[in-house]
Structure formats: C-alpha cells, structure tokens
Legacy VTK file of the C-alpha trace (Angstrom):
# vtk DataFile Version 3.0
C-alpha trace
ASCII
DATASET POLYDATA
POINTS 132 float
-30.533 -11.225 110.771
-28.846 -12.623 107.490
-25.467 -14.378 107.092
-23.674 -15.496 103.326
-20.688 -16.946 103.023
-18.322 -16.898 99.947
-15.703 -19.575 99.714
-12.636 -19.688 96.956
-10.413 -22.680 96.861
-7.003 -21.428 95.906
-4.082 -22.941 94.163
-1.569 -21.728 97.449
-0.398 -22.763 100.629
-2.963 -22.342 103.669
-0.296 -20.654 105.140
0.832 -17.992 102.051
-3.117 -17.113 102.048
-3.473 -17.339 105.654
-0.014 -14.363 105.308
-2.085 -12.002 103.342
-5.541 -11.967 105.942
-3.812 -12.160 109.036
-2.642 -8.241 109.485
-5.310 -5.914 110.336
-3.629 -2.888 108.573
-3.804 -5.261 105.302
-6.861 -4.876 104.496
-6.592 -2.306 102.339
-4.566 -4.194 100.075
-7.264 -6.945 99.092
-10.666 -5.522 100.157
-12.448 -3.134 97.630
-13.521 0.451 98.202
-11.349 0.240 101.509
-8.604 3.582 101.189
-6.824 3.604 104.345
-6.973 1.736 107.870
-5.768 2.745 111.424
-5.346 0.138 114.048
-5.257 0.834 117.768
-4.946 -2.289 119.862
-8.200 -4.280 119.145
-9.669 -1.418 117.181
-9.651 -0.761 113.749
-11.224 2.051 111.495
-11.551 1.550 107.825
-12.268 4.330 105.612
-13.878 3.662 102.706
-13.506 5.480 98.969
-16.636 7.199 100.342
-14.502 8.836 102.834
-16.842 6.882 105.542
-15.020 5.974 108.705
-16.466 2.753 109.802
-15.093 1.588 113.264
-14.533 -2.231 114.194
-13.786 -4.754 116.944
-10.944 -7.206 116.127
-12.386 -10.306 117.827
-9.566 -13.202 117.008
-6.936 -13.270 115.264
-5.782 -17.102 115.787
-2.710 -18.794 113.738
-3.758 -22.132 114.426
-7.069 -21.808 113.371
-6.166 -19.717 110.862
-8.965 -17.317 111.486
-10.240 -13.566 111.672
-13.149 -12.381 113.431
-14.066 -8.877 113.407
-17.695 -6.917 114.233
-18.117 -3.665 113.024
-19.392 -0.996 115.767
-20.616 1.526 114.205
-24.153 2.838 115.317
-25.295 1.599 111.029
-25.706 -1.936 112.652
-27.528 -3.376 114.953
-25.034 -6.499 114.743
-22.524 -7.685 112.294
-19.791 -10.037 112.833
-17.395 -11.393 109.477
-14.806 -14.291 109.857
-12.618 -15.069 107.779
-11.296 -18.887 107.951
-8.297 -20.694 105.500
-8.444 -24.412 105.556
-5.586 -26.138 104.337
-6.788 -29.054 101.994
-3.078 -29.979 100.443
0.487 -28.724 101.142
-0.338 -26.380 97.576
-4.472 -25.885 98.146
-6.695 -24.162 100.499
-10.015 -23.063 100.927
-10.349 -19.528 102.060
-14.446 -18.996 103.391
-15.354 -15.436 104.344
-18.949 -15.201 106.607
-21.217 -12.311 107.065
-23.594 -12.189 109.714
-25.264 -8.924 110.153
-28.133 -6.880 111.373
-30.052 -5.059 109.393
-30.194 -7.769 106.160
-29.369 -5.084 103.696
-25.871 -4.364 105.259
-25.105 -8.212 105.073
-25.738 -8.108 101.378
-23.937 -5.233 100.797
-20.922 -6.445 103.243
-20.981 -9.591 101.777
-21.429 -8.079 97.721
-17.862 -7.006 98.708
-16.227 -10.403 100.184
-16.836 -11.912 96.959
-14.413 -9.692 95.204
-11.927 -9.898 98.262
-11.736 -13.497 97.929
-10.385 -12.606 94.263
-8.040 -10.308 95.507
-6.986 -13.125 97.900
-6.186 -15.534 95.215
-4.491 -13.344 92.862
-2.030 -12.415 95.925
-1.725 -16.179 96.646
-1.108 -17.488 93.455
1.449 -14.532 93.034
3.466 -15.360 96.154
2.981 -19.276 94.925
4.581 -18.401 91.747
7.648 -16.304 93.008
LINES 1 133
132 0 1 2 3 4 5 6 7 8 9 10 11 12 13 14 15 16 17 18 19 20 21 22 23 24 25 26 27 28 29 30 31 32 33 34 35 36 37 38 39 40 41 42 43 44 45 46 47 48 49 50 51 52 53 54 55 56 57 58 59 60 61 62 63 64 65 66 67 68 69 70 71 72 73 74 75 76 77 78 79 80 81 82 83 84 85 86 87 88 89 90 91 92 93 94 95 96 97 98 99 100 101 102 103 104 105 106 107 108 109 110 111 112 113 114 115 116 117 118 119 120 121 122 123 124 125 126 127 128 129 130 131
C-alpha cells in the first residue's frame, strides 16, 4: 500500500480555501481530467475526460476540522482513501495538505500525480476570492 501527500501553503483565509473543497459537486471545478460529478447522499461518481465513471464513498466532511475524506469504490482498488485537510496558520495563510493512500501502488501515484495540480487549482481560486 502507498500513501503521498502534497501540501501548498496559500496566501488565503483557511476558511475561503476551506469554501472551495468543502462541496462534493465542486470538484469538478479544481480537480483535473474530472468532467462532471453526481452526488447521491454519501455517494459520489466522478467521470473523468476518459468518460470513466469512478464511484466513491464520502467519508467526512467536517467544518471544524476543516477536512474531506473520501475512498473510492470502484472494483480498480483494492483500497484507497484521500483527505483533504486546510490548516489555518494566520487570519490571511493556510496550508492546504491533500493524502493518498491506496491499494494497488500504481493508482496512488497516479491519484496523487493529479492532487498536485489540484492544489494549484486551489490556490489560484483562493488567491482570486482573496483579491476580490
């Protein structure tokens, strides 16, 4: 099993980046190759530019914590599980860390390839709502 984390401090309030990861049905609007989402309770279904439907557990979604926990169920992994967490360092800084944990190794790297560039997409969204 392999985990990797990516971590980006941002220039934004914990709470304006915490805004942007918090909504399920979001996630098209910062993660890459993601096209459209559906969201049914504690389910969610990504589908990806591939047209691959990939079917996931929404674990936590806690505003104290500020954190996001998802696994994705589809029969391609044995286990996975990502969380997203936002730190607040200052009243205008934050860390935002997104983990991979996943079973086979490959699909961690190729999960995780992705968070990088979502954690850019984060920041860019942050710093815009910072700035307006």
């Amino acid at each position: 099993m392999a985990s990797l984390r990516h971590e980006r401090r941002i220039a934004a309030p914990a709470d304006d980046v915490w805004d942007i990861v918090r909504r399920p049905h979001d996630i098209v609007k910062w993660f890459p190759g993601i096209t459209s989402v559906t969201v049914d309770g504690s389910t969610r279904v990504i589908t990806t530019a591939t047209g691959l439907d990939i079917p996931e557990r929404i674990m936590a979604i806690d505003d104290t914590l500020r954190r996001f926990a998802y696994t994705i169920t589809a029969p391609l992994y044995t286990f996975h599980l990502g969380v997203i967490d936002v730190i607040e360092i200052g009243p205008s800084d934050s860390l935002c860390i997104y983990s991979t944990t996943a079973e086979p190794d490959l699909l961690c790297l190729v999960v995780a390839g992705a968070t990088a560039a979502a954690l850019e997409e984060i920041e860019r969204q942050a710093l815009a709502m910072a700035r307006a």
